[in-house]
Biotite code that builds the C-alpha atoms (Angstrom):
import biotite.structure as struc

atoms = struc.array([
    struc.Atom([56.806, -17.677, 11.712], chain_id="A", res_id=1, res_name="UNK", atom_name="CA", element="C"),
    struc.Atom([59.522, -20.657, 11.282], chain_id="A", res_id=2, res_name="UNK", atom_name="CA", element="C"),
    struc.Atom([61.553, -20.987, 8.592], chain_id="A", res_id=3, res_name="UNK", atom_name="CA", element="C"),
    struc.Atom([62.210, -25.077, 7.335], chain_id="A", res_id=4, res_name="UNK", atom_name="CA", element="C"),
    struc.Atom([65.106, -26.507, 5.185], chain_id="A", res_id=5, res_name="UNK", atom_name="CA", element="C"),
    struc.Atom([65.039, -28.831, 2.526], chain_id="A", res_id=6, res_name="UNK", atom_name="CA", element="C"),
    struc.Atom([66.993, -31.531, 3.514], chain_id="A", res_id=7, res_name="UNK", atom_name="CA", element="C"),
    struc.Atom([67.749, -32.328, -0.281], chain_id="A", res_id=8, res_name="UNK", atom_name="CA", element="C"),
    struc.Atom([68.387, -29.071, -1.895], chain_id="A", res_id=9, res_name="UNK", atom_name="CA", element="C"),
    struc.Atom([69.600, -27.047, 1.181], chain_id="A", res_id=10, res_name="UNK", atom_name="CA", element="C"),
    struc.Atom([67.079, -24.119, 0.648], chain_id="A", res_id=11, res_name="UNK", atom_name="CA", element="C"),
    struc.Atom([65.721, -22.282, 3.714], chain_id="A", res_id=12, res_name="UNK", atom_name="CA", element="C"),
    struc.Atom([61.817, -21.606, 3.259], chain_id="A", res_id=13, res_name="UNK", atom_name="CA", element="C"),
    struc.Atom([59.161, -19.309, 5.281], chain_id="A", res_id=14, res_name="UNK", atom_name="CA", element="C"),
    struc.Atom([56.202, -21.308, 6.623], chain_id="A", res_id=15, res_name="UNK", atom_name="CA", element="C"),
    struc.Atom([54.064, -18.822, 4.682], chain_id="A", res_id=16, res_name="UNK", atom_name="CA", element="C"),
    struc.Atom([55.581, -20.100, 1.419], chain_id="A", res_id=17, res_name="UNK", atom_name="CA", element="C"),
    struc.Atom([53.956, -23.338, 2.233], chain_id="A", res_id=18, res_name="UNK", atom_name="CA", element="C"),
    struc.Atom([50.405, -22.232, 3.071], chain_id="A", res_id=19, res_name="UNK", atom_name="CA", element="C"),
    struc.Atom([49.598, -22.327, -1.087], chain_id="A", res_id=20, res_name="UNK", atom_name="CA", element="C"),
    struc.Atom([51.241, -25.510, -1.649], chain_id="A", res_id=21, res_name="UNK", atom_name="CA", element="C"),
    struc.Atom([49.140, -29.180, -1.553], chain_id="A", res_id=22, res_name="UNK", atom_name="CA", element="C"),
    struc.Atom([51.051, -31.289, 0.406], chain_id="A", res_id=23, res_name="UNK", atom_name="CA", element="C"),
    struc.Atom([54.089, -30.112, 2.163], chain_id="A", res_id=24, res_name="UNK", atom_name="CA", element="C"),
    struc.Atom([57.015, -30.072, -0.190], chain_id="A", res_id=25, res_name="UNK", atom_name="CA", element="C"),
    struc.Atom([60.066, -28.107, -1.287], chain_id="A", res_id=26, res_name="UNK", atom_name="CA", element="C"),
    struc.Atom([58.595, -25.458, -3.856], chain_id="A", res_id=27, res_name="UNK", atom_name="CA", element="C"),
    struc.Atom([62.002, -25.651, -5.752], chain_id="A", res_id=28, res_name="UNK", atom_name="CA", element="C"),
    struc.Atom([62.655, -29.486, -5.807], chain_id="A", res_id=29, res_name="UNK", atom_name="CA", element="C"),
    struc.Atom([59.305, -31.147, -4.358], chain_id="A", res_id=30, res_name="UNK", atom_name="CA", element="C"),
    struc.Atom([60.909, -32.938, -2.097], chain_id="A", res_id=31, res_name="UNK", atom_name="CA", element="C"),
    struc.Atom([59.296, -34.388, 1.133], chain_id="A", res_id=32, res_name="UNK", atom_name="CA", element="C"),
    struc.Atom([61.348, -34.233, 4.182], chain_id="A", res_id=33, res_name="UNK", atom_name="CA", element="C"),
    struc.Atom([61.850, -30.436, 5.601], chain_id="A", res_id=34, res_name="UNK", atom_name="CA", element="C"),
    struc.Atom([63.806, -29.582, 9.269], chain_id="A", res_id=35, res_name="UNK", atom_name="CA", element="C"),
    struc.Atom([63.069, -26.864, 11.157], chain_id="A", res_id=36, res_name="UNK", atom_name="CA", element="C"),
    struc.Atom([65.485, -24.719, 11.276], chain_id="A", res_id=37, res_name="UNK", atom_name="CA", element="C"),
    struc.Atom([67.032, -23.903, 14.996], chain_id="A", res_id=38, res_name="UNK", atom_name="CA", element="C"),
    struc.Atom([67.682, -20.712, 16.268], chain_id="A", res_id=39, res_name="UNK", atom_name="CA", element="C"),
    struc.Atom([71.158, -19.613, 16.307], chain_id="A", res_id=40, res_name="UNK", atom_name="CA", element="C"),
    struc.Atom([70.808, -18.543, 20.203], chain_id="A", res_id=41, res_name="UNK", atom_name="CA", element="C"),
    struc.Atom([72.429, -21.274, 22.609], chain_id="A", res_id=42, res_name="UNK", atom_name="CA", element="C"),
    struc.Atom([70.231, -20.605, 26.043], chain_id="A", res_id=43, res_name="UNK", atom_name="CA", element="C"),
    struc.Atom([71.342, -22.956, 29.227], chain_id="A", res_id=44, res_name="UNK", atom_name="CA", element="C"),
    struc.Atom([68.848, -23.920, 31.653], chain_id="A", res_id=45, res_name="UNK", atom_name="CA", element="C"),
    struc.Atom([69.798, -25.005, 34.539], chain_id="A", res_id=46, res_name="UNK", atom_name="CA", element="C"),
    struc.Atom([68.673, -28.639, 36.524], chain_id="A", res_id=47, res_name="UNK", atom_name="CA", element="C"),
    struc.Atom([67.268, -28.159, 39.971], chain_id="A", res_id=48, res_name="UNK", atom_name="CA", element="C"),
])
């Protein structure tokens, strides 16, 4: 599945760590705002 970082405490977290969780928040710091984290992989596409 994805993984998500806090954007306050910097910790990386599996979507399934989530699932259990009311809301979606941090499970270390309850805080609000997550990213999704990108994959390292750079792929070009090209433009037709």
């Amino acid at each position: 599945m994805a993984n998500y970082l806090c954007e306050k405490c910097g910790k990386v977290i599996k979507s399934e760590d989530l699932i259990g969780l009311p809301g979606i928040r941090c499970p270390s710091c309850s805080h609000r705002i997550l990213y999704k984290s990108r994959s390292p992989i750079i792929r070009e596409i090209r433009a037709r």
